[in-house]
C-alpha positions as CSV (number, residue, x, y, z in Angstrom):
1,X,6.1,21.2,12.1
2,X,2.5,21.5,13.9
3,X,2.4,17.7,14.9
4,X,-0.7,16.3,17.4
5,X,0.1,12.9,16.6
6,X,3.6,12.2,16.2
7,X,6.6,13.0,17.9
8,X,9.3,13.6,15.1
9,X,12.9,14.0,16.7
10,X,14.8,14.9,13.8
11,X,18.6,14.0,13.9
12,X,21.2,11.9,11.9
13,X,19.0,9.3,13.7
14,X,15.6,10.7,13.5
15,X,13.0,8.7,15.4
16,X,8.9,9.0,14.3
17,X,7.0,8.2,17.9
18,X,3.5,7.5,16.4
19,X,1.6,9.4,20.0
20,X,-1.5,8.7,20.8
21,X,-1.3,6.0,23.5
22,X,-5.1,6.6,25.1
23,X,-6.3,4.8,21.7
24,X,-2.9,2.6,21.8
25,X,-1.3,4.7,18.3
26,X,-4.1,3.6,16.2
27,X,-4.1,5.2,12.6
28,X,-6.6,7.5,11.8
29,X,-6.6,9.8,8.4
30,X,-4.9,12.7,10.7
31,X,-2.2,10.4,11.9
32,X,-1.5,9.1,8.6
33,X,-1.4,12.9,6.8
34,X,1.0,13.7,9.9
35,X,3.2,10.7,8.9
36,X,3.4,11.7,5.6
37,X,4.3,15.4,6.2
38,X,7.2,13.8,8.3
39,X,8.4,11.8,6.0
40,X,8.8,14.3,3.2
41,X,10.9,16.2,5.8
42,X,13.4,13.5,6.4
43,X,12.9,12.9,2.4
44,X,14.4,16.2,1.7
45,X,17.1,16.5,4.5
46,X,20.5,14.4,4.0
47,X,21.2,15.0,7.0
48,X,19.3,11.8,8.7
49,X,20.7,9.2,8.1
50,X,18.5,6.4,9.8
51,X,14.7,6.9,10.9
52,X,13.7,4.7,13.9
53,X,9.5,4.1,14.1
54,X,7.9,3.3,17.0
55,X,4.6,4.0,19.3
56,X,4.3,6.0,22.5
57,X,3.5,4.0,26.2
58,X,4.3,0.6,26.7
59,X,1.7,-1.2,25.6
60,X,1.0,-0.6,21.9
61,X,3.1,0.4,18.5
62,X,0.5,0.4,16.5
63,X,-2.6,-1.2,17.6
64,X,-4.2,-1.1,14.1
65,X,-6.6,1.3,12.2
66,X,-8.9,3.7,14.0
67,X,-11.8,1.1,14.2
68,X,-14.3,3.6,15.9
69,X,-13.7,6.3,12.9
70,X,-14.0,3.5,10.6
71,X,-16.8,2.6,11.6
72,X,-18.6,6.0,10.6
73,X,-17.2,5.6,6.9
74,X,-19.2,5.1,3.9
75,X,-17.8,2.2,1.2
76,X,-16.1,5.8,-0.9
77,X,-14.6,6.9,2.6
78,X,-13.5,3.3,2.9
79,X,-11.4,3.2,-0.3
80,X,-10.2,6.6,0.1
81,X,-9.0,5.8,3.4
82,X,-7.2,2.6,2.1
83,X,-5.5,4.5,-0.7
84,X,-4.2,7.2,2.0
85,X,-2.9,4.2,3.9
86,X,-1.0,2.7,1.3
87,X,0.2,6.4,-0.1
88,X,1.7,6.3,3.1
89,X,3.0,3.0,4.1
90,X,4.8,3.1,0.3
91,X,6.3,6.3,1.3
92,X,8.1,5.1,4.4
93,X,9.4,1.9,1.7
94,X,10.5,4.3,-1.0
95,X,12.9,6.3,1.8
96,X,16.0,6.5,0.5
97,X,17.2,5.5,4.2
98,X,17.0,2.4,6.4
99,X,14.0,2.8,8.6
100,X,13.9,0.6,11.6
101,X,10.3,-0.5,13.1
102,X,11.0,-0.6,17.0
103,X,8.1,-3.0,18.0
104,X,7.3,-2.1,21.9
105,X,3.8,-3.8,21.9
106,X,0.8,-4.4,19.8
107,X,1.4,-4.3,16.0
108,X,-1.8,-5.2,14.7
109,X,-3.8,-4.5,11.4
110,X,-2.4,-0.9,10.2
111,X,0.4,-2.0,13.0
112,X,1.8,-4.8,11.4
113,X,1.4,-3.2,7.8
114,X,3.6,0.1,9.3
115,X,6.2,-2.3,10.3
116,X,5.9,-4.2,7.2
117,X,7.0,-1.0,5.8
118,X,9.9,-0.3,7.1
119,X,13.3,-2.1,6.4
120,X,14.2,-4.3,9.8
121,X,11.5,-5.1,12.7
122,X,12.9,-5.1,16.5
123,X,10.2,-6.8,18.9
124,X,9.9,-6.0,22.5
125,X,9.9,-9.5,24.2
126,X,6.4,-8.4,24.9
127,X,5.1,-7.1,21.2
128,X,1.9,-9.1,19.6
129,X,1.8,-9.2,16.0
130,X,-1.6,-9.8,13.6
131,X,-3.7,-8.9,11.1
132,X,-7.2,-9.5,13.1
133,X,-9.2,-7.8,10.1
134,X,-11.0,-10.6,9.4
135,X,-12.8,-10.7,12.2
136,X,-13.7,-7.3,11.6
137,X,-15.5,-8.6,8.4
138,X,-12.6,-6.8,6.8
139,X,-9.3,-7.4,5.4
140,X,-5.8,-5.6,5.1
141,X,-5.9,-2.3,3.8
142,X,-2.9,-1.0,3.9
143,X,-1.1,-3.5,2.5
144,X,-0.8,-6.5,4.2
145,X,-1.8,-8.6,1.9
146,X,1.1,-8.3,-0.5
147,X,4.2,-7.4,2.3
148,X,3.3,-10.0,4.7
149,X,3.3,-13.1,2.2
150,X,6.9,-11.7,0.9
151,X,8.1,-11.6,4.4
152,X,7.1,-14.7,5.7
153,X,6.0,-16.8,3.0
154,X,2.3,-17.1,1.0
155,X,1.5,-20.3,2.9
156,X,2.3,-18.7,6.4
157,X,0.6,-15.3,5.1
158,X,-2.6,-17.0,4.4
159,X,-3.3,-18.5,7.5
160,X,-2.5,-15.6,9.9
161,X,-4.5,-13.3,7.3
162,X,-7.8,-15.5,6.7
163,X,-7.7,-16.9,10.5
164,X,-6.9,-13.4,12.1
165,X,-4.8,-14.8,14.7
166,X,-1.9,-13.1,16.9
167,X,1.3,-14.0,17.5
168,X,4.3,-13.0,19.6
169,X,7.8,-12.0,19.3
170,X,9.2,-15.1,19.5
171,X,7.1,-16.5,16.8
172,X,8.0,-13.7,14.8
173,X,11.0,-13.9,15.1
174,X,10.9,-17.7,13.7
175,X,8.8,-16.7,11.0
176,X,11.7,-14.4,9.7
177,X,9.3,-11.2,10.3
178,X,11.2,-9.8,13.3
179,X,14.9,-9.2,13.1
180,X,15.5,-9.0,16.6
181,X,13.6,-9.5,20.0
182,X,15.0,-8.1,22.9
183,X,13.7,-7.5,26.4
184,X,11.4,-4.5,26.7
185,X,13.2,-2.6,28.8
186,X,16.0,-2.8,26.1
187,X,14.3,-2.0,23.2
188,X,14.7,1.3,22.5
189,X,19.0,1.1,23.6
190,X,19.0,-1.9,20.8
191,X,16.8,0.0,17.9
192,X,19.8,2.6,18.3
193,X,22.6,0.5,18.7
194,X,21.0,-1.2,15.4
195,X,20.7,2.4,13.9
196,X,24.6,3.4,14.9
197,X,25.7,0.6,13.1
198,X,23.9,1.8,9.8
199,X,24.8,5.4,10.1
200,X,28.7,4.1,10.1
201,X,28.4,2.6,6.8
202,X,28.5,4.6,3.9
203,X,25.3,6.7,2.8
204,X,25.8,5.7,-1.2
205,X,26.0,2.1,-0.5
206,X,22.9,2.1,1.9
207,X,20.8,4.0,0.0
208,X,21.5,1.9,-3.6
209,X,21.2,-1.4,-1.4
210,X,18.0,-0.4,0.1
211,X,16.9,0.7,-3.5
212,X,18.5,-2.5,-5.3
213,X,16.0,-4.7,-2.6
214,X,13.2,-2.9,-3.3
215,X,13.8,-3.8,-6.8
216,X,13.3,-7.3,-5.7
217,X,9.5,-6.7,-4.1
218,X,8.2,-4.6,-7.0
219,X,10.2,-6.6,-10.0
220,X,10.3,-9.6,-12.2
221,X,13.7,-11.0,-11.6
222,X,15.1,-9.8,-15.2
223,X,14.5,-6.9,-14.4
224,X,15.6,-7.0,-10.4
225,X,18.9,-7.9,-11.7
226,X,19.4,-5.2,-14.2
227,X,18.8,-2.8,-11.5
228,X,21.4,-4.3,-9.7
229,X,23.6,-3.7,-12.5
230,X,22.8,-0.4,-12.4
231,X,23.3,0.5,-8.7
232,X,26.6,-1.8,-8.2
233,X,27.3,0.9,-11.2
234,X,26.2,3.8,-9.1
235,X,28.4,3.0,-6.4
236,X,31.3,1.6,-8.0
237,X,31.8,5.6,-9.1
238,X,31.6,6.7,-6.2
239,X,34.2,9.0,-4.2
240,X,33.0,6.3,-1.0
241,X,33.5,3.2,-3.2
242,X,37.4,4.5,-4.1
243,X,37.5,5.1,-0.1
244,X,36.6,1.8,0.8
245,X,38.6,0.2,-0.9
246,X,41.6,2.2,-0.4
247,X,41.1,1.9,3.6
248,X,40.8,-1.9,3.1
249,X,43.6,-2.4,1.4
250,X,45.5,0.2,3.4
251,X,44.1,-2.0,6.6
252,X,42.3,0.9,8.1
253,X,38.7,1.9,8.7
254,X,37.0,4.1,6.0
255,X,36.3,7.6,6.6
256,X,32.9,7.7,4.2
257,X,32.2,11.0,2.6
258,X,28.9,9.7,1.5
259,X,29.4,10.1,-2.2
């Protein structure tokens, strides 16, 4: 792939390096289309098995939309702009595969809604979370508005939404946003250690778990736990599921065929 934007390392563990740091990663319509050529690669390759996200340099992940091209756009560039956004942000959430957000600085507007999109948040000790549209005289567009209030909680949501404020790791870490925070320096070691561990477990199981929680989001909860049904159904056929419980039984670790 002919990427300017992105560094794709594609492996069992592929990891998406979002690479402009002179404008600290921010997300422009050509960073977003390279995103999503990315992603329908890893959609189409079983081979990975995990796909890591994070931003190049030290000081940004994401540090929000491209505010300078944004600034050029007409109201109809606006919305088309949005709708790219959330085409995008929806296709790292409907990856069959865990993706892990790797935090290493500023996550902030189209930041935070990237890492909102993915399935487990580790913070650098030093990452800054927000959605500072407001003070734009804007709002979320890629939507922030609806995954931030199911992470942390509508009342939460609203203030950091309609105040604009930042917070840090730690603080997102309380708010149940980040997973993990680790020191800076071992960021990057503990987003693989993190991606090892789901990599060893077996690929049917992930994959209707990850789909079974997604159920949850887009839902009522009828119909969440129908899908359930379903998937525990998926799996419980499966040549991994007779596996697992064979090598449990047996006292033995699995050896997963991933089906």
């Amino acid at each position: 792939m002919d990427l300017k934007n992105i560094i794709f390392e594609k492996a069992a563990i592929a990891t998406l390096t979002v690479n402009r740091p002179a404008a600290l990663n921010a997300l422009n319509r050509e960073v977003l289309e390279e995103m999503a050529r990315v992603i329908r690669e890893v959609r189409h390759d079983s081979s990975v098995r995990v796909l890591i996200v994070t931003g190049a340099g030290d000081r940004a992940f994401v540090a929000g939309a491209d505010i300078a091209a944004m600034s050029k756009m007409s109201a109809a560039d606006g919305l088309d702009f949005s709708r790219l956004g959330h085409r995008v942000m929806e296709s790292f959430e409907d990856l069959p595969i865990p993706v892990i957000a790797a935090v290493n600085g500023f996550a902030l507007g189209g930041g935070l809604e990237l890492a909102l999109a993915c399935d487990l948040i580790i913070a650098s000790d030093k990452a800054r979370f927000g959605q500072p549209e407001i003070n734009l005289g804007l709002i979320p567009g890629f939507g922030g508005t609806q995954r931030l209030p199911h992470r942390i909680g509508h009342n939460k949501a609203r203030e950091l939404i309609m105040t604009g404020e930042m917070f840090d790791a730690k603080t997102a870490l309380e708010l149940g946003l980040a997973n993990q925070v680790v020191a800076a320096a071992e960021l990057a070691e503990s987003a693989r250690k993190l991606a090892e561990k789901l990599a060893a477990k077996s690929a049917v199981a992930l994959r209707q778990a990850k789909a079974a929680l997604r159920a949850a989001f887009t839902m009522e909860e009828d119909a969440g736990l129908r899908f359930e049904q379903q998937a525990f159904g998926v799996v419980f056929g499966s040549a991994d599921r007779v596996e697992g419980t064979s090598a449990f039984v047996e006292k033995r670790p699995p050896n997963w065929r991933h089906k």
